[in-house]
DSSP file (Angstrom, degrees, kcal/mol; ACC not computed):
  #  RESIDUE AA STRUCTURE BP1 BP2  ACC     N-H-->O    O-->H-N    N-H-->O    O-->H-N    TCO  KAPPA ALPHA  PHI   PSI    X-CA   Y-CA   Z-CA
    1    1 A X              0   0    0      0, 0.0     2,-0.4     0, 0.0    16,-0.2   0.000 360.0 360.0 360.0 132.2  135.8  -34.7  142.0
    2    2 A X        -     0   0    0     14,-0.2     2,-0.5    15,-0.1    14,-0.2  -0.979 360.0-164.9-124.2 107.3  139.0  -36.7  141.8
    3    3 A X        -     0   0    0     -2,-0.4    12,-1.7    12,-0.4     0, 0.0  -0.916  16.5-122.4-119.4 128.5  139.1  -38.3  145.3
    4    4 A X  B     -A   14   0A   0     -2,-0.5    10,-0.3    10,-0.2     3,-0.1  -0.214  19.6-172.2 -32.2 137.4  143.0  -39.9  146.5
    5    5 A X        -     0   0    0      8,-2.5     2,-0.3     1,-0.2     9,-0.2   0.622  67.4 -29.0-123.4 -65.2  143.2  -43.2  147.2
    6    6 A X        -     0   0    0      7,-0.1     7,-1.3     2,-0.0     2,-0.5  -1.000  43.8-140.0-145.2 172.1  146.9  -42.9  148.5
    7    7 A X        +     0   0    0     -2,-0.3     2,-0.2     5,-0.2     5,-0.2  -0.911  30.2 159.9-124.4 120.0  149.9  -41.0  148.1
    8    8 A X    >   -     0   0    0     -2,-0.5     3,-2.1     3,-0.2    53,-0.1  -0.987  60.6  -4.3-138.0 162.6  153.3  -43.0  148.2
    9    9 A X  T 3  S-     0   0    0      1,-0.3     3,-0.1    -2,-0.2    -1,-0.1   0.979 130.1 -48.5  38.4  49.9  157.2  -41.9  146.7
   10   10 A X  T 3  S+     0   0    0      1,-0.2    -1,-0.3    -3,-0.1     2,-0.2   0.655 114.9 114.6  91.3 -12.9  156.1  -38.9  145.2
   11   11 A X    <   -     0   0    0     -3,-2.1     2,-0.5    18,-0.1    18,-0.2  -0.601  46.9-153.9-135.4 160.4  153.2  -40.2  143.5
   12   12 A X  E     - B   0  28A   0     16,-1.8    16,-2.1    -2,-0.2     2,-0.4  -0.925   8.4-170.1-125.2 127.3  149.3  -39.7  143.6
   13   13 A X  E     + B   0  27A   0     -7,-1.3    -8,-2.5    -2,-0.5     2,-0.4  -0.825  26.8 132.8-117.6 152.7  146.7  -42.3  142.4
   14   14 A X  E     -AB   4  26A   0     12,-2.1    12,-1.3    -2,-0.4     2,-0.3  -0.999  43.2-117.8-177.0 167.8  143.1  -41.4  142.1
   15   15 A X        -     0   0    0    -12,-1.7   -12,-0.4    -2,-0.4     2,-0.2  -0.800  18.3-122.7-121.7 163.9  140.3  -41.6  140.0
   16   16 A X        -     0   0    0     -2,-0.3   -14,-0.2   -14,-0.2   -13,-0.1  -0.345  19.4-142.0 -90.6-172.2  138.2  -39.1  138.2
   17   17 A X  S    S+     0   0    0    -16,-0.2   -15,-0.1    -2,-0.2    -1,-0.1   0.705  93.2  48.8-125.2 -28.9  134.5  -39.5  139.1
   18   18 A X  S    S+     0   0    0    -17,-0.2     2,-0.2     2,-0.0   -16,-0.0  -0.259  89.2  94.7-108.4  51.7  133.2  -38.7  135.6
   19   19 A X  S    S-     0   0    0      1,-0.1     2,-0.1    -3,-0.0    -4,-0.0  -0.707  82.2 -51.1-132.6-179.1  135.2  -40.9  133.2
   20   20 A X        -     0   0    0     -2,-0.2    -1,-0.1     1,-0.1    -2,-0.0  -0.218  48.3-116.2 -89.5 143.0  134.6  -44.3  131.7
   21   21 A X  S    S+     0   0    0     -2,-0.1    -1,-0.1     1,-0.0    56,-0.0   0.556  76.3 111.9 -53.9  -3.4  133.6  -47.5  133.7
   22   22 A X  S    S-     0   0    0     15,-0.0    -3,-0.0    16,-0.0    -1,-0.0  -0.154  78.9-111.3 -63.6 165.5  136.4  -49.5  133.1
   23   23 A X        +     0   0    0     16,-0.2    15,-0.5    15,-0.0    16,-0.5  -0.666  61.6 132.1 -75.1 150.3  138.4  -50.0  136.5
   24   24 A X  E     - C   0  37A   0     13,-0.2    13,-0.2    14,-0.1     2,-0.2  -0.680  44.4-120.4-171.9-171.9  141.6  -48.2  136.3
   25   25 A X  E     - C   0  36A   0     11,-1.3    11,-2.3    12,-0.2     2,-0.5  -0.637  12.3-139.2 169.4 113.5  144.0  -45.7  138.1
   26   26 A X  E     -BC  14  35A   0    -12,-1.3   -12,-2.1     9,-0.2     2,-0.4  -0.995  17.2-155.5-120.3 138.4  145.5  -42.3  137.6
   27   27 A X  E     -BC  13  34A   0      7,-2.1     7,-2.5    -2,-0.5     2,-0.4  -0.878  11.3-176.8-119.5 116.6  148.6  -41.6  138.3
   28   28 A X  E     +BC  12  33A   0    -16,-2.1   -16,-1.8    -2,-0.4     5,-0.2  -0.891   6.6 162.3-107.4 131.1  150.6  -38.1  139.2
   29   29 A X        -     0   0    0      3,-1.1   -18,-0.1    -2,-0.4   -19,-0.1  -0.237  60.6 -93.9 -76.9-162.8  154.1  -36.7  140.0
   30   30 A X  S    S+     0   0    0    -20,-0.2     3,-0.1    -2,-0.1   -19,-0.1   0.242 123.7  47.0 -94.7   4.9  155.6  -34.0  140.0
   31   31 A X  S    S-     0   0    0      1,-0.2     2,-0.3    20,-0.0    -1,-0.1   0.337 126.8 -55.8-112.8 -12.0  157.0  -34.7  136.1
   32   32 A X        -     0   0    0     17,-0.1    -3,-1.1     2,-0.0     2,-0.4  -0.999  53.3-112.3 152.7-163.5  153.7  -35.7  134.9
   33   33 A X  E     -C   28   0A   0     15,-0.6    15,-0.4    -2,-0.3    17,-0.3  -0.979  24.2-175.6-163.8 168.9  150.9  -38.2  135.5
   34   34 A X  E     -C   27   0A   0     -7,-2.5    -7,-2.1    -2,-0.4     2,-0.2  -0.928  22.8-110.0-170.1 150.6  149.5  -41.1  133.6
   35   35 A X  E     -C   26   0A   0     -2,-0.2    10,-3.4    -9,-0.2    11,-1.2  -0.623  19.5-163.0 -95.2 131.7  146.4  -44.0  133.6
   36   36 A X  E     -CD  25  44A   0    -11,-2.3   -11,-1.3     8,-0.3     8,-0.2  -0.973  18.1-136.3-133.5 128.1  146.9  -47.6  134.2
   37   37 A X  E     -CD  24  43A   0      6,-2.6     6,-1.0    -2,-0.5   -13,-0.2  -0.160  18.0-173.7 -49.7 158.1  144.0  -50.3  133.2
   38   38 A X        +     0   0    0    -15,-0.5     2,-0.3     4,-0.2     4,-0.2  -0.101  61.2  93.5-129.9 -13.2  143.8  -52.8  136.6
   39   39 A X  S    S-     0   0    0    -16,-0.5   -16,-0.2     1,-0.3     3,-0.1  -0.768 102.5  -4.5-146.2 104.2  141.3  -54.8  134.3
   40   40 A X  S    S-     0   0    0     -2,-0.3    -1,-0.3    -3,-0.1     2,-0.2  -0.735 147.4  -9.8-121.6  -5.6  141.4  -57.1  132.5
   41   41 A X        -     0   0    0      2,-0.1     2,-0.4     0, 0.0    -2,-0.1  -0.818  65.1-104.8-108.6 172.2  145.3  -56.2  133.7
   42   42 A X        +     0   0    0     -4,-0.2     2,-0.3    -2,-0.2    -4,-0.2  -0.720  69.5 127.6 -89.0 152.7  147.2  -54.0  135.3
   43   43 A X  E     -D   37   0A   0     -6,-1.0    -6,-2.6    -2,-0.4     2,-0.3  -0.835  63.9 -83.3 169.4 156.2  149.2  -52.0  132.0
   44   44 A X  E     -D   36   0A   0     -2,-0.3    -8,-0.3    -8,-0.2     3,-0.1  -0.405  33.9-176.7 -77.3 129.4  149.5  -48.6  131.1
   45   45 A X  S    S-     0   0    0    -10,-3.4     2,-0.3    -2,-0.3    -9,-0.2   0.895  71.0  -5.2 -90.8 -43.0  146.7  -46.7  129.2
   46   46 A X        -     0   0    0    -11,-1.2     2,-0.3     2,-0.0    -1,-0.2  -0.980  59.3-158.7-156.8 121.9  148.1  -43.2  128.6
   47   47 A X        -     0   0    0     -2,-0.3   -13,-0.2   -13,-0.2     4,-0.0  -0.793   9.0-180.0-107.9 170.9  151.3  -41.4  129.7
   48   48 A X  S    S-     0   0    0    -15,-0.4   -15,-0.6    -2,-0.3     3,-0.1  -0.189  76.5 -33.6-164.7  44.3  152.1  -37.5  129.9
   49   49 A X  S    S+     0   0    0      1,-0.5     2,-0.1   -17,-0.2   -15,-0.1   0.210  87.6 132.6 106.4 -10.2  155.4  -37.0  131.1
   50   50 A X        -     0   0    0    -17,-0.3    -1,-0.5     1,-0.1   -17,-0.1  -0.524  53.9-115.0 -65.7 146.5  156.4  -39.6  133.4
   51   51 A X     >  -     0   0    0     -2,-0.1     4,-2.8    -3,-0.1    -1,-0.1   0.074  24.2-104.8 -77.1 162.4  159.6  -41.2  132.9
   52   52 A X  T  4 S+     0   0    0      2,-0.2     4,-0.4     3,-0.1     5,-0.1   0.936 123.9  45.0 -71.0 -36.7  160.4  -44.9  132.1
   53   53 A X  T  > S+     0   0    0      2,-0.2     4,-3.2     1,-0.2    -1,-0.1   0.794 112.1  51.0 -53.8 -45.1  161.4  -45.4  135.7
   54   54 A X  H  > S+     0   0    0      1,-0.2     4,-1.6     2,-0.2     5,-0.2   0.979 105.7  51.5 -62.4 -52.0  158.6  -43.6  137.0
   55   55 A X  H  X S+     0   0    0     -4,-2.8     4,-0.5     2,-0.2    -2,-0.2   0.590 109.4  52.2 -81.6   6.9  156.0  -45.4  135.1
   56   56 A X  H  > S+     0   0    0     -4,-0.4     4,-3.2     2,-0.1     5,-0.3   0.785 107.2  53.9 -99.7 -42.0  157.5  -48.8  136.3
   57   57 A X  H >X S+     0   0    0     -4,-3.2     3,-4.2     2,-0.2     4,-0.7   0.731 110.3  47.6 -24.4 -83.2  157.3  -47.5  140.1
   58   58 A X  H >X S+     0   0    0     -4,-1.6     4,-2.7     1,-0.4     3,-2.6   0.724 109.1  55.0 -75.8 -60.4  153.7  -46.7  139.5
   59   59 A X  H 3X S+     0   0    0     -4,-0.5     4,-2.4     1,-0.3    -1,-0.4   0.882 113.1  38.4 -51.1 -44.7  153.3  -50.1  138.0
   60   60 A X  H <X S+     0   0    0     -3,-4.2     4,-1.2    -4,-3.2    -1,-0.3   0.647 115.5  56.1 -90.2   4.5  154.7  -52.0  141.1
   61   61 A X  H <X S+     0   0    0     -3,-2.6     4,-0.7    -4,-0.7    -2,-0.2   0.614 108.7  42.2 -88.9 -20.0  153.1  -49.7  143.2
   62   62 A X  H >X S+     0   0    0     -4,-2.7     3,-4.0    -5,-0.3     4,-0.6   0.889 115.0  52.4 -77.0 -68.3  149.5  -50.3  141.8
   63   63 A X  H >< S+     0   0    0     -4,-2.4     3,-3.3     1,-0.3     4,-0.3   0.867 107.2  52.7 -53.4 -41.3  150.2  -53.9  141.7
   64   64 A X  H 3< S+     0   0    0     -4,-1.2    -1,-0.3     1,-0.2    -2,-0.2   0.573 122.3  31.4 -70.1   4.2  151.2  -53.7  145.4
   65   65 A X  H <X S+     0   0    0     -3,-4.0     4,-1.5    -4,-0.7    -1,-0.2   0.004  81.3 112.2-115.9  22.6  147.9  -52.0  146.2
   66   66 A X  H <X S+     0   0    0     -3,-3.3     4,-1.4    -4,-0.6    -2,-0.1   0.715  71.4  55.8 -88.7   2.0  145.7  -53.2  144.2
   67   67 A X  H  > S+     0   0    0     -4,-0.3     4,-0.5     2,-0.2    -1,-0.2   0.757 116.9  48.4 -84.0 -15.6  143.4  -55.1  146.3
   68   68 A X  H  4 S+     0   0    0     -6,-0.2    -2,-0.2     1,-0.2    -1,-0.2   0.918 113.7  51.4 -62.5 -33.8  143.4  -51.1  148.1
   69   69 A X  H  X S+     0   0    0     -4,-1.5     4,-1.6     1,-0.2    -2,-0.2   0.746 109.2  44.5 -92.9 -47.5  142.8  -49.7  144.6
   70   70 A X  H  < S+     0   0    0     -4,-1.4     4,-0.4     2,-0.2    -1,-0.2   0.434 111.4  51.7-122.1  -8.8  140.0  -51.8  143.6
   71   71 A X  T  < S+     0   0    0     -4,-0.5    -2,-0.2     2,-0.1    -1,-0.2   0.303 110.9  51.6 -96.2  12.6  137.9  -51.4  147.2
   72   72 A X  T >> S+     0   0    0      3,-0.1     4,-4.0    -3,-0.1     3,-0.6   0.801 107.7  54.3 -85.8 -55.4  138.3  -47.7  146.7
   73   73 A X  H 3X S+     0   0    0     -4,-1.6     4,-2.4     1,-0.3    -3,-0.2   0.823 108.8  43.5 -70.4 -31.8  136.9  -48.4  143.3
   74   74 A X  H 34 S+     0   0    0     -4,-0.4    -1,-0.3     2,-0.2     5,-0.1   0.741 111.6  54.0 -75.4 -16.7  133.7  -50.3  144.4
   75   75 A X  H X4 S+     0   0    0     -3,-0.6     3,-0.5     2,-0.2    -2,-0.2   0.878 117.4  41.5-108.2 -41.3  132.9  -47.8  147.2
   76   76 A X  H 3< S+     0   0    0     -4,-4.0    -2,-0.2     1,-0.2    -3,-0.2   0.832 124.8  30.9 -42.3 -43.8  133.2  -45.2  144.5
   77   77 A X  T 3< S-     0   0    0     -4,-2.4    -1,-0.2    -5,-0.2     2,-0.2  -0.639  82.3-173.8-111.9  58.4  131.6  -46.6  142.0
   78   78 A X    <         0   0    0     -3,-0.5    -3,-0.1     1,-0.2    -4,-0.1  -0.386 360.0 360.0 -69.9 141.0  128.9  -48.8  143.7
   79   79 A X              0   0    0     -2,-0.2    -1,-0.2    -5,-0.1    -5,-0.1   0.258 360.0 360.0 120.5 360.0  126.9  -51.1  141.2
């Protein structure tokens, strides 16, 4: 289960359900996708084809969502 948490410019962020408890963020286009840490900052963990331009969208789009991104993440992952 990968469940959305929302879709803007192209992009999709979601989590996996069986991956490791630190908080972060995946992110996909249509060019690639890649994982952004939110803790103990927001910063890139792994790319796969996204662009340098693309992965700074995604960056200012997590930071502009992250307080969405991180009550998604508790109601997903309670405890």
């Amino acid at each position: 289960m990968s469940p959305t948490v929302f879709r803007e410019a192209g992009f999709r962020f979601y989590f996996f359900s069986r991956e490791e408890p630190r908080m972060h963020i995946h992110v996909q286009s249509g060019n690639g996708e890649a994982k952004f840490w939110l803790e103990p900052s927001i910063q890139i963990a792994q790319n796969h084809g996204l662009s340098m331009k693309e992965l700074n969208e995604a960056d200012s789009l997590i930071r502009e969502h992250q307080n969405e991104i991180r009550t998604a993440w508790q109601q997903h992952f309670p405890g």
